[in-house]
C-alpha positions, 0 to 999 in steps of 0.5 A: 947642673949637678944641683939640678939633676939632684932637684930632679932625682929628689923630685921623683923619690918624692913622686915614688913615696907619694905613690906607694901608698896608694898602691899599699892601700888598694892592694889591702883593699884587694885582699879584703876582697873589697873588689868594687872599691878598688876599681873605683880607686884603681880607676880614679888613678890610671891617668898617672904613668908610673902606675899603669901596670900595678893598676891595670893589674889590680882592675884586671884582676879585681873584675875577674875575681867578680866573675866580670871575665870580659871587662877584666881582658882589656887591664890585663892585657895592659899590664901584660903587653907592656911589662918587661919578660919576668916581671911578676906583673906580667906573670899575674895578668897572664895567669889571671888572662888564662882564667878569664879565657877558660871561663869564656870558654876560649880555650886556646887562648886560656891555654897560650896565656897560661903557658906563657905566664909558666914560662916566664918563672916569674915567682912561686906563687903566680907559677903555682897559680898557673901550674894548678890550672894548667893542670885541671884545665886539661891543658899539659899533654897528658890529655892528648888523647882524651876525647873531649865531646861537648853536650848542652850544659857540659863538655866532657873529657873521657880518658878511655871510654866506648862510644856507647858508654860515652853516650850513656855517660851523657845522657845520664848527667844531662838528666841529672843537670836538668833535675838537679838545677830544676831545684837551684834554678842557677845560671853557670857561666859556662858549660861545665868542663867535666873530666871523666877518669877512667884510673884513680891512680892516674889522676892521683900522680898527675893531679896529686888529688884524690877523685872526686872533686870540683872546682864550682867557681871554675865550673870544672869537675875531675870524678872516676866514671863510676862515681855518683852522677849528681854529687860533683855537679851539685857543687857547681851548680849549687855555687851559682845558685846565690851569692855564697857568703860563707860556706860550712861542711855540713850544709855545702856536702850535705847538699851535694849528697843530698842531690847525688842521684844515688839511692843510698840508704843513708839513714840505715847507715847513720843509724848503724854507725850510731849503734855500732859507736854507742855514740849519740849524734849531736848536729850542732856539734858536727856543724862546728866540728866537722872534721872531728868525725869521720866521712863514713857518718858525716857525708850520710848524715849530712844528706840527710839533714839537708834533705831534712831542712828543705823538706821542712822549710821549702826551697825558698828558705833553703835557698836564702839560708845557703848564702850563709851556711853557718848554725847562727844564720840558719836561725835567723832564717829558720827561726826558732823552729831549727831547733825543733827540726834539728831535736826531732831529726836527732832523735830519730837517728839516735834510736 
């Protein structure tokens, strides 16, 4: 008999070390964001008992990260039905269950998972991951009294605003949705879940984060109401405009600066700072070391540069250009003219 049990239990760590590296290698697949073939792998797998949480995870989460909310519910509901309380499985599928919810604008769903993962206190990193979007998705009481009002393309939440400013409020971003995405031409999965503050210092305590910013995969903006009316829009809008392969601050800013409804003379201020600095401005250098200047040249100048791209190479050819941000790339767009655009746009400015 003991030799028996002592076949069985050698026979099931034999079992366990042969599945674990399937595991190891669709979870590296997972980080290269490799999604496609890790469904295709995961799937090919999911008859095998002792793997069904880990791979129902994986498929679920890997169908969310492509923005295939609805396929991804039934794995992660799997995974999460049928782990024990605490596990970090468990955690992760109701945490990704929450994003998949918010983005199909089911909301109270998206919030009970996410509460439920926060309660669980599973691990720091899955609890971080659900505390942030229970945060930014409106859901922790703070917003209680907020006044959420849906329109064509946005549901709004205002922390303190009159009936009359709300309906200018709206009025005016639906204009500039409308004029914006005319140009982009983008299909959002969701109306976009902007949340207009009324207190920088509010937003600052509760979300640790200075306004404005956006969440363009989430389709979620946070701004003070006095803030420029396109440029976090042109964030989200921009992001479905194509497939985004590798995004730069000059190009991905600038964009938003350049469509911000503002009327802004930015190039009298880029040229102001080039005189008051006696510093000339060089855009290749800015492109790759973005962070090495301040705000107050780069988010004009950007604007301006974006502005210039489109009006020198059309709509189009921005549009394919802006799947991949970087200056080798827009040479191979462009052309050997970017470089002609880029010395006259410079020269202009450092006058």
């Amino acid at each position: 008999m003991k030799i028996f049990i002592t076949l069985i239990l050698i026979l099931l760590s034999l079992i366990s070390f042969g599945q674990g590296p399937i595991l190891d290698d669709l979870w590296k697949l997972y980080q290269s964001h490799d999604y496609d073939k890790v469904i295709e792998n995961a799937k090919s797998h999911l008859n095998t008992d002792s793997l069904k949480a880990d791979l129902n995870l994986l498929l679920g989460r890997s169908y969310a990260d492509k923005g295939e909310f609805n396929k991804a519910i039934p794995y992660l509901k799997f995974t999460a039905d049928n782990e024990f309380d605490y596990s970090w499985r468990k955690a992760w599928a109701l945490g990704y269950l929450g994003t998949c919810y918010f983005m199909l604008q089911d909301y109270k769903n998206s919030e009970n998972s996410i509460l439920e993962c926060l309660n669980l206190k599973s691990t720091k990193n899955v609890t971080k991951y659900a505390y942030k979007r229970y945060l930014f998705f409106g859901f922790v009481d703070f917003y209680s009294n907020w006044k959420i009002i849906e329109s064509n393309n946005f549901r709004f939440h205002f922390q303190n605003m009159n009936e009359s400013g709300i309906k200018n409020y709206i009025a005016s971003h639906e204009l500039a949705f409308n004029e914006i995405n005319n140009f982009f031409k983008s299909y959002l999965p969701k109306k976009i879940d902007f949340f207009v503050w009324d207190s920088n210092e509010d937003a600052k305590k509760l979300l640790r984060a200075e306004l404005g910013f956006s969440d363009p995969e989430m389709c979620i903006v946070h701004s003070h109401f006095q803030q420029t009316i396109g440029h976090e829009m042109t964030h989200v809008i921009s992001h479905y405009s194509t497939k985004i392969v590798k995004k730069t601050e000059l190009i991905n800013v600038g964009t938003s600066v350049c469509f911000d409804q503002s009327n802004i003379k930015r190039a009298h201020i880029v040229k102001e700072w080039v005189k008051l600095h006696d510093k000339k401005i060089t855009i290749k250098d800015i492109w790759i070391n973005w962070k090495s200047y301040p705000e107050e040249l780069t988010y004009p100048l950007s604007g301006l540069f974006v502005k210039e791209l489109i009006n020198n190479f059309g709509r189009e050819k921005f549009i394919e250009f802006f799947s991949n941000q970087t200056f080798d790339n827009a040479k191979l767009v462009f052309g050997d003219n970017i470089n002609k655009v880029i010395k006259e746009f410079e020269d202009r400015i450092n006058i």
